[in-house]
N, C-alpha and C positions, 0 to 999 in steps of 0.2 A: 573574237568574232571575225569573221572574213569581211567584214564593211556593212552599211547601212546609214539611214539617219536616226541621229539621237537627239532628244531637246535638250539644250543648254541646262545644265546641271547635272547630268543623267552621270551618274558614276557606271562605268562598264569594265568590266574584267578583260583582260587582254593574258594569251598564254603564246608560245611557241612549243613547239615539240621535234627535235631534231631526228632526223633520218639513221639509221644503223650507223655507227662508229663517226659520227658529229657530235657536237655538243652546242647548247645556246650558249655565246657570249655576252651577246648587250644588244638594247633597243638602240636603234637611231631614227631621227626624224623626229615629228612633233614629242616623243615620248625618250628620254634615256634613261639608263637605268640597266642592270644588270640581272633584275628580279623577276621570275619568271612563275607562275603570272605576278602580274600585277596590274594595278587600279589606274584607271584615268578616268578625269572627270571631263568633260564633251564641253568647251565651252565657244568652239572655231571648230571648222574643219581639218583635219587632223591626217596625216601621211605617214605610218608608223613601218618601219622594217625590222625584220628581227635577223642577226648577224650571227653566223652560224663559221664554225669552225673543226677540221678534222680533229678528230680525236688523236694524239699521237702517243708512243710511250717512246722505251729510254733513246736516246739520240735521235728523236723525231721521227721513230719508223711507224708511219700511221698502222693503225689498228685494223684497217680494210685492207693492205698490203698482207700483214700477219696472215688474216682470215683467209685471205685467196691462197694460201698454200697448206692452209690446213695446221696452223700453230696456234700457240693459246693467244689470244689478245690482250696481252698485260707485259709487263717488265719480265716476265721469266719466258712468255716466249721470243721477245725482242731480244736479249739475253740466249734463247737455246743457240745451239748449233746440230742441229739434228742429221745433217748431211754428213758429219764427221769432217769438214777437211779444214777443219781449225778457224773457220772464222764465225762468229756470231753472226744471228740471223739479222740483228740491225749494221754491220758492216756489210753482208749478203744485200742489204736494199740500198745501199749508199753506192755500193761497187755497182751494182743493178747485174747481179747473180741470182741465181736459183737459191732458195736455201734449202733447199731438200733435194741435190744432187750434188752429191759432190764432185762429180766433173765438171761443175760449170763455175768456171773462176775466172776472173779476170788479170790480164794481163796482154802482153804483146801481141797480136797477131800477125804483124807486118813490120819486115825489115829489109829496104833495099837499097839501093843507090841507084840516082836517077841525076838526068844532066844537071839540075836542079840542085842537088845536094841529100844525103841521105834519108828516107823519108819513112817513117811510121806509124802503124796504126794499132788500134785495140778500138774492141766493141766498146761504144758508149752508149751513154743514156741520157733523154731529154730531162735537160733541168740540172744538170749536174756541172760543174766547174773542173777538167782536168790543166791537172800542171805536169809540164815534162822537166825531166833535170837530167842530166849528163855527169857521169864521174870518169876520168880516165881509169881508175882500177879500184878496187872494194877495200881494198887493206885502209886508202886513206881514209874513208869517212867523209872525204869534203866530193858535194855535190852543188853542180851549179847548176841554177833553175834559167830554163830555156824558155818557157811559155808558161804564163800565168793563169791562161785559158783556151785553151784547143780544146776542138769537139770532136776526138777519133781518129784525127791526123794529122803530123806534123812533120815539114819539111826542115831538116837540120842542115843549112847552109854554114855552118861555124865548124861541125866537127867531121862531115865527106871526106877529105881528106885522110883520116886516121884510121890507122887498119887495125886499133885494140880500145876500145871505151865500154859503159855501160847507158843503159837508159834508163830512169825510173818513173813512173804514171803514177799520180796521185789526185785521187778522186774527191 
């Protein structure tokens, strides 16, 4: 029921019904409980929420992401890569790429030297956590992590200087 008064005793059904690609998780307030509906008996006034949550599949790529580009909303379209360029479509929403272009990938976009020190960028996404790391060349394998958390651009005061390294963004 959307609210009213009831007289003490009065048993009443309570339901939630979530919105395209949500789901109910739990009552809170006068009532907990994870069952939907379910019963409460009226014996106070009573302040009931019902706690709702996105639907997600594999790696958290919610189901409303999938939808908006037109892929299945389950583990096999999380899972597709329909674009062809090699990454799944739930690494497509993590990178915050297209998953049905394959031109659009993330990576570098910006690399200069500035009085500052040398400074880079790449298209980011709200909500996301990048980390930058520096190798002086590929054959070793050892990379040193520069920033734990940059949002799009980062100015590299340590390695200006050097006229041969690599960069890597991790999303």
């Amino acid at each position: 029921p959307t609210g009213g008064l009831y007289e003490a005793g009065t048993t009443i059904q309570i339901s939630a019904t979530a919105s395209q690609y949500w789901h109910f998780v739990a009552w809170a307030g006068s009532v907990e409980g994870v069952l939907t509906p379910t019963n409460i008996t009226m014996s106070t006034n009573a302040t009931i929420r019902a706690q709702f949550a996105e639907t997600l599949q594999t790696n958290g790529t919610p189901q409303s992401w999938l939808a908006q580009y037109g892929l299945a909303i389950n583990d096999a379209g999380a899972l597709s890569d329909t674009d062809g360029d090699g990454l799944a479509a739930w690494q497509e929403y993590i990178a915050g790429t297209l998953p049905n272009l394959g031109s659009s990938v993330f990576g570098i976009s910006g690399n200069w030297k500035s009085q500052n020190g040398r400074i880079i960028s790449w298209p980011s996404v709200s909500g996301r956590v990048y980390s930058v790391y520096w190798a002086s060349n590929l054959a070793s394998g050892v990379w040193s992590q520069l920033s734990g958390n940059a949002g799009g651009v980062y100015t590299d005061t340590v390695h200006e200087v050097e006229n041969k390294g690599f960069y890597r963004i991790e999303v």
